[in-house]
C-alpha positions as CSV (number, residue, x, y, z in Angstrom):
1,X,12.1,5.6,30.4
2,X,8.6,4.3,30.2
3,X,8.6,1.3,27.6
4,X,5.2,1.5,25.7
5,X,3.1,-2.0,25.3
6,X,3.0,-2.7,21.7
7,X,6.5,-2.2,22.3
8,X,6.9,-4.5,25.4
9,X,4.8,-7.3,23.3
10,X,7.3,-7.2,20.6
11,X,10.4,-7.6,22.5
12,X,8.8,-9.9,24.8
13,X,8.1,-12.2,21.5
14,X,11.8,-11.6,20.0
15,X,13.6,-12.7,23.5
16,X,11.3,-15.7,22.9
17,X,11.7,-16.5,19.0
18,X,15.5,-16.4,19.9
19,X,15.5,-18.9,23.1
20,X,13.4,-20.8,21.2
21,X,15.4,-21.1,17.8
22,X,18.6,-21.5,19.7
23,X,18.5,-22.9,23.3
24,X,15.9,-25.6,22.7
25,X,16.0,-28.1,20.2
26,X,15.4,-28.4,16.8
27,X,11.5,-28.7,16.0
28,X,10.7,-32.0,14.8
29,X,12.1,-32.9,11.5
30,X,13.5,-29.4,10.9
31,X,16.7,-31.0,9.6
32,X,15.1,-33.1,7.3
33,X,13.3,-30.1,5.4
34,X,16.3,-28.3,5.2
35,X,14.9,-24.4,6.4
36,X,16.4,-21.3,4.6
37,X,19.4,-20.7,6.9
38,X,18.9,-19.5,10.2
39,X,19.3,-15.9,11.5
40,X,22.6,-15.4,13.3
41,X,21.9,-14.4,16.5
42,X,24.6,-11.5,16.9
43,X,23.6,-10.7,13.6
44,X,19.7,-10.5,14.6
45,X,20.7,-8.4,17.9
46,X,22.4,-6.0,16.1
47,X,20.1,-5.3,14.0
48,X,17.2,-5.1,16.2
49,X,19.3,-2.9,18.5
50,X,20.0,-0.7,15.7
51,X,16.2,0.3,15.0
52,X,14.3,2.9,16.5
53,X,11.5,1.2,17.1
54,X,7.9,3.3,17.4
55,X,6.0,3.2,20.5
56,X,3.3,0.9,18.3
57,X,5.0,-1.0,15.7
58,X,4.2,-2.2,11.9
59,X,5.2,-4.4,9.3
60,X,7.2,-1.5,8.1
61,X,9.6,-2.6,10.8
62,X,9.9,-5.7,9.8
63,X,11.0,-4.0,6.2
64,X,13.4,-1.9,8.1
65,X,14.8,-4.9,10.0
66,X,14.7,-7.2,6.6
67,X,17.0,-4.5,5.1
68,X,19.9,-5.2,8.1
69,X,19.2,-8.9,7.9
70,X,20.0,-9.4,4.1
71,X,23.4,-8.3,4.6
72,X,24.2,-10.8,7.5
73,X,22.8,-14.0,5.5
74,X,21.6,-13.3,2.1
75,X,18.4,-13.3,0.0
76,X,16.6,-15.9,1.8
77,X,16.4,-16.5,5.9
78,X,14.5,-18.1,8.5
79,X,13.8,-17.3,12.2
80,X,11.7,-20.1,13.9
81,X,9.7,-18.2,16.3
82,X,7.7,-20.1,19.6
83,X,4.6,-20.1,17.6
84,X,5.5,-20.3,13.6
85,X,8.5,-20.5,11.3
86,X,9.3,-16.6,9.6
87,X,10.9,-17.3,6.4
88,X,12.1,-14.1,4.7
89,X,12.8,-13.1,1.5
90,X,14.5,-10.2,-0.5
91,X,15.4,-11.4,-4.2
92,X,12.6,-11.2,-6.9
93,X,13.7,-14.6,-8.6
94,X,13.4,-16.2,-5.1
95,X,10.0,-14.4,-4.6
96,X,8.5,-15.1,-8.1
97,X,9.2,-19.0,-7.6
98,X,7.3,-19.1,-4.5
99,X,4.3,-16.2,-5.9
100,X,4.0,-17.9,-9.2
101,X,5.2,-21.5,-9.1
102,X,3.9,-22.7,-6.1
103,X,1.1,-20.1,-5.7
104,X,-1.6,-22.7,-4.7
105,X,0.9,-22.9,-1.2
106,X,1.0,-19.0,-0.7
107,X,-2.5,-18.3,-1.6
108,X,-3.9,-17.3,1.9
109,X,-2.9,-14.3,4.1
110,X,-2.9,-14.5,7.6
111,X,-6.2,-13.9,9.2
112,X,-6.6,-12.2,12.8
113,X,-8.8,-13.1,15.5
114,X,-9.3,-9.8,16.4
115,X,-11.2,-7.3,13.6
116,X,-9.4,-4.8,12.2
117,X,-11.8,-2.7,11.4
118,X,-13.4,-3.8,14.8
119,X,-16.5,-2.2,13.9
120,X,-17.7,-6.0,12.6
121,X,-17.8,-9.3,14.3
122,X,-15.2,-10.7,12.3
123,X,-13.0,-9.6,9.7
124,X,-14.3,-9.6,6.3
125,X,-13.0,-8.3,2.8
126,X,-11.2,-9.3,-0.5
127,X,-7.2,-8.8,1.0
128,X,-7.8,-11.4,4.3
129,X,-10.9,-13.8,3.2
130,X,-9.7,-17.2,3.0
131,X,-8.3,-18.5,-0.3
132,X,-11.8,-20.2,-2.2
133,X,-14.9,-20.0,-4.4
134,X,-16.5,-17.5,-1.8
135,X,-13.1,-14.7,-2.4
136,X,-13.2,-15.2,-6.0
137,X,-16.0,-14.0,-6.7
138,X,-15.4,-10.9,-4.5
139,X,-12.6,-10.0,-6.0
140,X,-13.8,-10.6,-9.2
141,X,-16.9,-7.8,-8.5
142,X,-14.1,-5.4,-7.3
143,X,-11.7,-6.2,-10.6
144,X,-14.4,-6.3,-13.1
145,X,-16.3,-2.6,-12.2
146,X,-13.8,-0.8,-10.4
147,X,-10.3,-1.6,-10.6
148,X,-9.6,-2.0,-14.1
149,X,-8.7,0.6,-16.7
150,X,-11.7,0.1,-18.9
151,X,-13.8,1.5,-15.9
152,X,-12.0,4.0,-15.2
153,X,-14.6,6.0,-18.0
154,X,-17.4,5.3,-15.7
155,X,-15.9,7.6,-13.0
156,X,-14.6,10.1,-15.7
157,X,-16.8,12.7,-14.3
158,X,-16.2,12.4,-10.7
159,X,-12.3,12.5,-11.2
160,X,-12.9,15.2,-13.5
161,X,-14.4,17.7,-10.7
162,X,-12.1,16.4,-8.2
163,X,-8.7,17.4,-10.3
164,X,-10.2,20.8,-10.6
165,X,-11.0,20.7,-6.8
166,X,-6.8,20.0,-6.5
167,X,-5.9,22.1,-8.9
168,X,-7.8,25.6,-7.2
169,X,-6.8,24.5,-4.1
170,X,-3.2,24.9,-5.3
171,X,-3.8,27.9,-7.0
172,X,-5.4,29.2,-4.1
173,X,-2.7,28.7,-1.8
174,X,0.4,29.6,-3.9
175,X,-1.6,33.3,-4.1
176,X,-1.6,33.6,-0.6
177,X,1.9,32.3,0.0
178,X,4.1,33.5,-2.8
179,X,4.0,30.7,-4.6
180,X,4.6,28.0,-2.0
181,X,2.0,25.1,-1.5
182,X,1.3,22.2,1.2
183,X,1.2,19.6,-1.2
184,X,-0.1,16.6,1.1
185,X,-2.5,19.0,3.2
186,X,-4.6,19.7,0.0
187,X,-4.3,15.6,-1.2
188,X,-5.9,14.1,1.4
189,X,-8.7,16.9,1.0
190,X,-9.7,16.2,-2.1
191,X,-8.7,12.7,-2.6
192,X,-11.1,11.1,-0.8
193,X,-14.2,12.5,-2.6
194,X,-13.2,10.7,-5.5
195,X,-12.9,7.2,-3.4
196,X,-15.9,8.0,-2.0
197,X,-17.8,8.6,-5.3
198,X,-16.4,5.3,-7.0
199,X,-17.8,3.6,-3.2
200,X,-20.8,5.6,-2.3
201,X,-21.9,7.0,-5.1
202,X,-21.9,10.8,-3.5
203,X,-19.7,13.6,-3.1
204,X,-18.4,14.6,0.1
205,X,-18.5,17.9,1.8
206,X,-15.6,20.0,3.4
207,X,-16.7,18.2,7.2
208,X,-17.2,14.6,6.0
209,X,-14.2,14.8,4.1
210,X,-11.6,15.7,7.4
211,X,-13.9,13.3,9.2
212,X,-13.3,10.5,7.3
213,X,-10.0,11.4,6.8
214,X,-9.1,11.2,10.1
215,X,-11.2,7.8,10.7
216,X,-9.5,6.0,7.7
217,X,-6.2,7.2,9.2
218,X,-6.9,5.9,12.7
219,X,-8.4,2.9,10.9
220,X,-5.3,2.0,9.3
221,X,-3.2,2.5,12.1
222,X,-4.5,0.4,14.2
223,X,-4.9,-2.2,11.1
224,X,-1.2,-2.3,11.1
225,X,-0.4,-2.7,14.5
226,X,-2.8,-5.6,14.5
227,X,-1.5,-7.2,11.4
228,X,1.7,-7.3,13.1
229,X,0.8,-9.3,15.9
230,X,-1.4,-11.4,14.1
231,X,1.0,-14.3,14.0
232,X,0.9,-14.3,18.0
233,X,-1.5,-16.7,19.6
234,X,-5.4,-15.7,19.4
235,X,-5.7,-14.8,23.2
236,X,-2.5,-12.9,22.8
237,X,-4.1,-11.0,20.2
238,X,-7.5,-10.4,21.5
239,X,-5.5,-9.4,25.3
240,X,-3.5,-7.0,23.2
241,X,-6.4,-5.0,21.2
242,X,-8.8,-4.7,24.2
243,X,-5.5,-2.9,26.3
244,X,-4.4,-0.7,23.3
245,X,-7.6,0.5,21.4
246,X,-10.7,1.9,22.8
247,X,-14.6,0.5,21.8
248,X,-15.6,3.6,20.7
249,X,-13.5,4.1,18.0
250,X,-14.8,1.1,16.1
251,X,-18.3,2.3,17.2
252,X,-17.5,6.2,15.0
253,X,-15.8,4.2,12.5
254,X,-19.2,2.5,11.8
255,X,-21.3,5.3,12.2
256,X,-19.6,7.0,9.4
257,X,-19.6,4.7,6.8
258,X,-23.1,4.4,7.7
259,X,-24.1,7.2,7.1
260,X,-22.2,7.0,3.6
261,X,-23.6,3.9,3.3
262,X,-27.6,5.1,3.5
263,X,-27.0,9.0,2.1
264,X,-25.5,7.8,-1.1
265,X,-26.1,7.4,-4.8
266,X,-26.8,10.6,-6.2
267,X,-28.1,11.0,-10.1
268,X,-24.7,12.2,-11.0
269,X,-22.4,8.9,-10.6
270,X,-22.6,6.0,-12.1
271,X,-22.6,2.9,-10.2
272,X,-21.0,2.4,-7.5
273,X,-19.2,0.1,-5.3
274,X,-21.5,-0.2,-3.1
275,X,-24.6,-0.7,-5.6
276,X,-22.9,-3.8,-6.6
277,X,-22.2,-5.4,-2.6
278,X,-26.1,-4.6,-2.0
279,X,-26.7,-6.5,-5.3
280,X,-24.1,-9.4,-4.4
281,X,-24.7,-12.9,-3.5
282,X,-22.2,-14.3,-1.8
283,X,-21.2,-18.2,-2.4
284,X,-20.6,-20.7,0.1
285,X,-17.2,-22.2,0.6
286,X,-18.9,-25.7,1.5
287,X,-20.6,-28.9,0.2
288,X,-24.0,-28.1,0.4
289,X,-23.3,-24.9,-1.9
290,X,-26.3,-22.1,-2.4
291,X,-25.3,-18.4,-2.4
292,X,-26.6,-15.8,0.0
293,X,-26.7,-11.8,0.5
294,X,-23.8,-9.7,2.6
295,X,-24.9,-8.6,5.6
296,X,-24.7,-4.9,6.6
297,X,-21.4,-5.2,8.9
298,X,-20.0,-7.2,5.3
299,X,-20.1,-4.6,3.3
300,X,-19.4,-1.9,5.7
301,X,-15.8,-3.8,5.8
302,X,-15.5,-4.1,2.7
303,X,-16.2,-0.2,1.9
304,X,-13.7,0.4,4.3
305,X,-11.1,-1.8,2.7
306,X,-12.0,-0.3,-0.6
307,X,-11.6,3.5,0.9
308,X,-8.5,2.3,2.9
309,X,-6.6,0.8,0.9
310,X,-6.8,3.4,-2.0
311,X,-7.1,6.5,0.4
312,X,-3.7,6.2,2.1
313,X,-1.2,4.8,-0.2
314,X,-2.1,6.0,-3.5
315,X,-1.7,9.7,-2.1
316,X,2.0,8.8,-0.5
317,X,2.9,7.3,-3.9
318,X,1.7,10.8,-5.5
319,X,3.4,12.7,-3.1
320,X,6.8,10.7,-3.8
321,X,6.5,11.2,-7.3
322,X,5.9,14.8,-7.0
323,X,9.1,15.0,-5.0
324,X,11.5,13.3,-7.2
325,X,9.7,15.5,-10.2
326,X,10.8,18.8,-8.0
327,X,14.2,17.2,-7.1
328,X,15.1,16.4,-11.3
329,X,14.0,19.2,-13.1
330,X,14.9,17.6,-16.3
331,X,12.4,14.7,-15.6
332,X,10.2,17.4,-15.1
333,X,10.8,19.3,-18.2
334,X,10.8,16.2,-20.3
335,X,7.6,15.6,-19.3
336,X,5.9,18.6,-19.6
337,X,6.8,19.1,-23.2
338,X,5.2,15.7,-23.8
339,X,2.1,16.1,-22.2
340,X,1.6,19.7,-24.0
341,X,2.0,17.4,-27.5
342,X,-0.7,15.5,-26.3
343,X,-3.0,18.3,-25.8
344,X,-6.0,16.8,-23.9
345,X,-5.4,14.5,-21.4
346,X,-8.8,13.3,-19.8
347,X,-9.1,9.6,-21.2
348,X,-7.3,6.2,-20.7
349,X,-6.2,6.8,-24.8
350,X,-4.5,9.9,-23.3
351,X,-2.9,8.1,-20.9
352,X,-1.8,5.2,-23.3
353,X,-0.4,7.3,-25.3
354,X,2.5,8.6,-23.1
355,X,4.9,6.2,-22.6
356,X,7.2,8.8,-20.2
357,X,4.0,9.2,-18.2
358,X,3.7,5.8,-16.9
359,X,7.1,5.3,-17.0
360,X,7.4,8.5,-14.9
361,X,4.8,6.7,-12.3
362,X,6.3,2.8,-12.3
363,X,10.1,4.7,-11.3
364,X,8.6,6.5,-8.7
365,X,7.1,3.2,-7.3
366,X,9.7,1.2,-7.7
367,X,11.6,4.0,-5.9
368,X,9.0,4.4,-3.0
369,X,6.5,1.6,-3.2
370,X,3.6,3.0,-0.5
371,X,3.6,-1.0,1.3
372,X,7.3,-1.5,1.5
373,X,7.2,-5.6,2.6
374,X,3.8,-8.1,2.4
375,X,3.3,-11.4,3.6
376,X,1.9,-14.9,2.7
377,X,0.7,-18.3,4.8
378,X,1.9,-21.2,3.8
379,X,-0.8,-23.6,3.4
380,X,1.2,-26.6,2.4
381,X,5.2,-27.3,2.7
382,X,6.8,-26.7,-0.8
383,X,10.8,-25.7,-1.8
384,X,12.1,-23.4,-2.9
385,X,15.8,-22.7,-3.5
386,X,16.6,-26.0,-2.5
387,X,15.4,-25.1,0.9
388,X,11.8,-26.5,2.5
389,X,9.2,-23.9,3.7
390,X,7.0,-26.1,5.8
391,X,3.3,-25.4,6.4
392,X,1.9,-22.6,8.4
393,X,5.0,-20.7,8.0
394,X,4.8,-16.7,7.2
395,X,6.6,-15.8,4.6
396,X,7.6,-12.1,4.0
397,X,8.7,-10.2,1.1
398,X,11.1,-7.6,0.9
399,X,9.9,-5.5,-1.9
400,X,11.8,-2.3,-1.2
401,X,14.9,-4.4,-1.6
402,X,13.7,-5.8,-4.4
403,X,13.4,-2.6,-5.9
404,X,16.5,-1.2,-5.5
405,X,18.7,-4.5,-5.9
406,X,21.8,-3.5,-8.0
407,X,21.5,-6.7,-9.9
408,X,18.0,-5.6,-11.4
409,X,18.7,-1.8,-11.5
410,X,21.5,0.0,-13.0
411,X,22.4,2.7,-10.7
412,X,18.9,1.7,-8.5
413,X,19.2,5.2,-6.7
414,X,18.9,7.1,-9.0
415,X,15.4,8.6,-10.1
416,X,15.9,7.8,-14.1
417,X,12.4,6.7,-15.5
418,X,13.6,6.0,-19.0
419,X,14.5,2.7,-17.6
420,X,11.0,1.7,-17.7
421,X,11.0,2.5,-21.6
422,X,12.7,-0.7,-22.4
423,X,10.2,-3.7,-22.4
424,X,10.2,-6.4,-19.5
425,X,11.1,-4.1,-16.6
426,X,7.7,-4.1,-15.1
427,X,7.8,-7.9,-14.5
428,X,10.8,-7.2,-12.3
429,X,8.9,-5.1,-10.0
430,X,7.3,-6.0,-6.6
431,X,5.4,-3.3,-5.5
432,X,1.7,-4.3,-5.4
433,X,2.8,-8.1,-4.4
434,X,2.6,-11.0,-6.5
435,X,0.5,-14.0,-7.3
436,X,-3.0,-14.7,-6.7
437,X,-3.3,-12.6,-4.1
438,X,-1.6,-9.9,-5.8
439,X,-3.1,-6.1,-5.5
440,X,-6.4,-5.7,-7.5
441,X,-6.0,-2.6,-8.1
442,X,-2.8,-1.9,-9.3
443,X,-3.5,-1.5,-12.8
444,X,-6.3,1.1,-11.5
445,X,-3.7,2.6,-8.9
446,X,-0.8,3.6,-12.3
447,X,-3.6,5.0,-13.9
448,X,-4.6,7.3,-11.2
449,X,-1.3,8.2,-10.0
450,X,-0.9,8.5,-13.9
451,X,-4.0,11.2,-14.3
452,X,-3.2,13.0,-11.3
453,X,0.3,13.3,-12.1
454,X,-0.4,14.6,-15.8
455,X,-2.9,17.6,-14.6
456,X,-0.1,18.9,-11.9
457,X,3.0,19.0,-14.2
458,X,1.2,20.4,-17.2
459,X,-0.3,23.2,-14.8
460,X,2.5,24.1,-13.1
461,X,6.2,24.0,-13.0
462,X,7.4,22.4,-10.0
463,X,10.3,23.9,-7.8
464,X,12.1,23.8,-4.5
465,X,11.3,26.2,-2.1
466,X,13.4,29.9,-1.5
467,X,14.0,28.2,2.2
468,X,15.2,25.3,0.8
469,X,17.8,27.3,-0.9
470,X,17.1,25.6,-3.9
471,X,18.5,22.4,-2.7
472,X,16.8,19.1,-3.2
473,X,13.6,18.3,-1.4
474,X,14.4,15.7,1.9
475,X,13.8,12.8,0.9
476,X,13.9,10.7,4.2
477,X,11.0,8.3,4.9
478,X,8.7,7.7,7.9
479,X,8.7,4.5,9.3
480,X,5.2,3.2,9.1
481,X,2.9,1.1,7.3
482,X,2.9,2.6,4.3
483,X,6.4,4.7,4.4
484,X,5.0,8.4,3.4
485,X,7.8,11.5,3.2
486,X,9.2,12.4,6.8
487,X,8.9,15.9,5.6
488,X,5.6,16.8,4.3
489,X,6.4,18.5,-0.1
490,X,6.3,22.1,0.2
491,X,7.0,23.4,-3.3
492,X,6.7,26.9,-5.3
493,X,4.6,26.4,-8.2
494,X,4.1,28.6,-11.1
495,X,1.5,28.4,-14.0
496,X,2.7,27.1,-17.4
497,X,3.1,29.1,-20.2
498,X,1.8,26.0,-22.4
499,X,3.5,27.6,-25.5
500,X,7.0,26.9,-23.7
501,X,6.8,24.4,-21.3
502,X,10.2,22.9,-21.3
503,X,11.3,26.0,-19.0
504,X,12.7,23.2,-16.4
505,X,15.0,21.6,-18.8
């Protein structure tokens, strides 16, 4: 059986984390800190051994591996590997200590030698810049015109067109094949043209759209892999992305955003994301001070973090929700009637004013949250506890477990969204991280997932398919960096008769 690098690499690194933790001896003053307790090390082989592992794998192994582990040895672990100490954790008490109390220790992410985007000289954006003055004030142009819900009215119009886009596409397809439609196939389509009118300024036609769609997808994989081994020694890492990934796929990458980049900014959109980097002066993280433009290659990474980040997961989280609504009817139903009381449904007042709707959205993420584990550096050794976490340790958090931890959750399997009715529960959730380098746009991400959601229930009733024999739609997840539906939603939709739309109940 051939054994794939990526692969190889990992193993190769395990065999060595576990000679390391326990044939050699203890790292100097390891006992005096007191580290989480150790992995077993039958406990850690069988769990390993009980993974399929992908030819390249991500951090959503890790989350798949993290799920074994916390039955061995409990909410918090260590594994002290040849080259850092892993420290892992699965309880959102544990996590919030560490995100919120002790914040200034976890306020970097790990930063690989190798781009990601590779398209650039170095890796440069708001998720992996260094902790300082010079992140801050990129993340504060993102937050302040983009990612909040008071801008989402800027980009009204442009979410507008692409909703109707979605829904004739549906409408479309369920005509030609009685009823049934591919719900990811026409997502991804149509998804990216609003991204790339908040970024560019521009729509996108039917060839730019698969094109970048297929980029951003390649993008991201290969992000992931990389991410992965970024905790490996720089060499290690640099060796490893000139054997696995081609040149010229950072070269395309480039050339496309490009070409977004200098054919953008139509009269019709407001201003975009990438008006504002052009505009943007960029403070130093030193002494002397003084501020200075991006560069080209700058905010080229950047637009592709932007695009990324939203691209991918937001449409697996939609997808997900979609799947529980066709899986509980009475959710569904529930819903529907709602949004019909509402009547128009365009604006952020709209969307305020359902309470079912966003709760709807926040059970379907805590359910299926599209980045299933994240990770922090530890800049300086802090406890938590009662166990140390010394510095340049990686410290990963389990949010999946978090979210379905049966001493958060009544009954955490179950799809029940009027759990998010009562006040608080939102704290408890760990699905866009936590901290200061929590996700900036998750407030913008609910309210998307929020909008899109609305238009598809109110327009049509959602049902299983005749093949599925009107059984429940699989719900089995993919292993990989952002855990979409092993099975593709294929539904049967029909129109809405608006004057009874509790049909589902």
């Amino acid at each position: 059986m051939e054994v794939q690098a990526p692969l190889l690499i990992l193993l190769v690194t395990l065999l060595l984390g576990l000679l390391y933790n326990y044939a050699s001896s203890p790292r100097k003053g390891s006992a005096a800190r007191n580290l989480p307790p150790s992995l077993p090390l039958f406990s850690l082989l069988t769990a390993i051994a009980g993974i399929s592992w992908p030819s390249a794998p991500s951090l959503a192994d890790i989350n798949h591996l993290l799920h074994r582990l916390q039955a061995f040895r409990g909410p918090i672990t260590s594994l002290c590997l040849p080259f850092c100490t892993a420290v892992f954790i699965s309880d959102v008490d544990l996590a919030n200590q560490v995100l919120v109390n002790n914040g200034s220790a976890v306020s970097d992410r790990i930063r690989p030698s190798t781009p990601i985007h590779r398209h650039t000289p170095e890796n440069f954006g708001v998720a992996i810049s260094p902790y300082g003055e010079a992140w801050r004030s990129l993340r504060r142009n993102l937050v302040s015109g983009f990612v909040t819900p008071s801008s989402t009215k800027h980009f009204a119009g442009a979410r507008r067109q692409v909703k109707e886009k979605l829904l004739e596409r549906f409408t479309s397809e369920a005509a030609e094949s009685a009823g049934i439609v591919n719900f990811r196939n026409n997502l991804s389509r149509v998804f990216y043209s609003l991204l790339v009118s908040m970024c560019f300024g521009r729509d996108l036609d039917d060839r730019e759209t698969v094109e970048l769609d297929r980029t951003m997808k390649s993008m991201i994989s290969e992000s992931a892999v990389l991410l992965f081994f970024s905790f490996l020694p720089r060499l290690i890492q640099k060796v490893f992305s000139k054997f696995l990934f081609s040149k010229n796929g950072g070269k395309h990458s480039a050339g496309i955003l490009l070409h977004l980049l200098k054919n953008g900014r139509d009269h019709l959109h407001a201003t975009c994301y990438a008006d504002t980097l052009l505009e943007f002066e960029l403070p130093a993280d030193n002494k002397g001070g003084g501020k200075r433009k991006l560069r080209e290659d700058e905010i080229l990474d950047l637009c592709a973090e932007f695009i990324g980040a939203s691209g991918h997961n937001t449409p697996i989280a939609l997808e997900w929700i979609m799947a529980e609504l066709v899986n509980h009817p009475r959710v569904q139903g529930r819903l529907a009637e709602e949004l019909f009381l509402l009547g128009r449904i365009d604006g952020d007042q709209e969307m305020t004013s359902s309470p079912y709707l966003r709760a709807v959205v926040m059970e379907g993420i805590r359910l299926h949250p599209p980045s299933p584990s994240f990770f922090r550096l530890v800049g300086k050794e802090f406890e938590v506890g009662g166990y140390a976490v010394p510095k340049g340790a990686l410290v990963f958090f389990n949010a999946a477990s978090m979210g379905v931890d049966e001493r958060l959750w009544e009954d955490p399997l179950k799809f029940f969204p009027e759990r998010f009715l009562a006040a608080g529960k939102n704290a408890k959730l760990m699905a866009f991280g936590g901290g200061r380098r929590m996700c900036a746009g998750s407030e913008s991400a609910v309210f998307i997932l929020s909008y899109f959601v609305a238009h598809l229930v109110k327009e049509f009733e959602w049902r299983p398919t005749a093949a599925q024999g009107g059984e429940q739609v699989d719900m089995s997840a993919k292993m990989d960096f952002f855990m979409p539906m092993k099975t593709p939603l294929r539904a049967c939709i029909v129109r809405r008769d608006n004057k009874n739309t509790n049909k589902t109940a």
